[in-house]
C-alpha positions in Angstrom: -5.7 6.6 -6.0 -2.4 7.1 -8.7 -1.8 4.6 -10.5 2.1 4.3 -10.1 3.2 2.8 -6.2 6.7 3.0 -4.8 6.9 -0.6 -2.9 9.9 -0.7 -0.2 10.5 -3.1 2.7 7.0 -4.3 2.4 5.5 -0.8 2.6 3.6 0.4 -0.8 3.4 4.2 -1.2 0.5 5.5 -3.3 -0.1 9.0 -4.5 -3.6 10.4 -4.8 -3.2 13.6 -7.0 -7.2 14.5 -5.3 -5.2 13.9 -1.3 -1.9 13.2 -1.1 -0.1 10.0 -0.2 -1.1 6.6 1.4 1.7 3.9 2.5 -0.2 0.8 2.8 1.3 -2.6 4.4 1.9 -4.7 0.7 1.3 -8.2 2.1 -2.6 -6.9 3.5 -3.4 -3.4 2.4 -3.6 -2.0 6.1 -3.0 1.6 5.9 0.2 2.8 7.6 -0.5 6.4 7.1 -2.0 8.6 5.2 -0.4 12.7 4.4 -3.0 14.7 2.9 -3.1 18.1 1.4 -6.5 19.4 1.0 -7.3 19.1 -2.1 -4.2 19.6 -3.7 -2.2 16.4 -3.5 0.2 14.7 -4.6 0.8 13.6 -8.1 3.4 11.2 -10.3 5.5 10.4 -9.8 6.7 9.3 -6.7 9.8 8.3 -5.7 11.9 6.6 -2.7 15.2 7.4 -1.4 17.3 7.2 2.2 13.7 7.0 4.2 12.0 9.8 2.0 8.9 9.4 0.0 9.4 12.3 -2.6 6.5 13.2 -5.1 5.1 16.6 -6.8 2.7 19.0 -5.5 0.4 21.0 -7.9 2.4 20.5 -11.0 5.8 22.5 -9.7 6.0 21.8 -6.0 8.4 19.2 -4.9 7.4 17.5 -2.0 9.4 15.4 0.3 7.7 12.6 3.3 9.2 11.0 5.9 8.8 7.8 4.8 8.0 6.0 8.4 5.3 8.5 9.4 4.5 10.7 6.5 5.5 13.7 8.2 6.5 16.8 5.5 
């Protein structure tokens, strides 16, 4: 997994630069959900704003996440 998380309202959002982006509960470490993108995921950083989890896909791709579900 990256090493830089985005924690918000108890969720923490982790980029995986191999997958994509995992928002895990912050007091247990359930997984909420996880957005994937075969192989080309998403890397740092990733940032929060208004309910959207942003990050970068490939190294020019901006990517944007609905930060309840994961949902591009």
């Amino acid at each position: 997994m990256g090493s830089q998380q985005v924690i918000v309202d108890g969720t923490v959002y982790v980029p995986d630069s191999s997958v994509g982006v995992f928002a895990l509960t912050s007091d247990t470490g359930d997984l909420k959900w996880g957005a994937g993108y075969g192989g080309n995921g998403v890397g740092l950083p990733v940032a929060y704003r208004d309910g959207i989890v942003y990050g970068v896909r490939g190294s020019t791709e901006l990517v944007a996440m609905d930060a309840a579900n994961g949902a591009e």
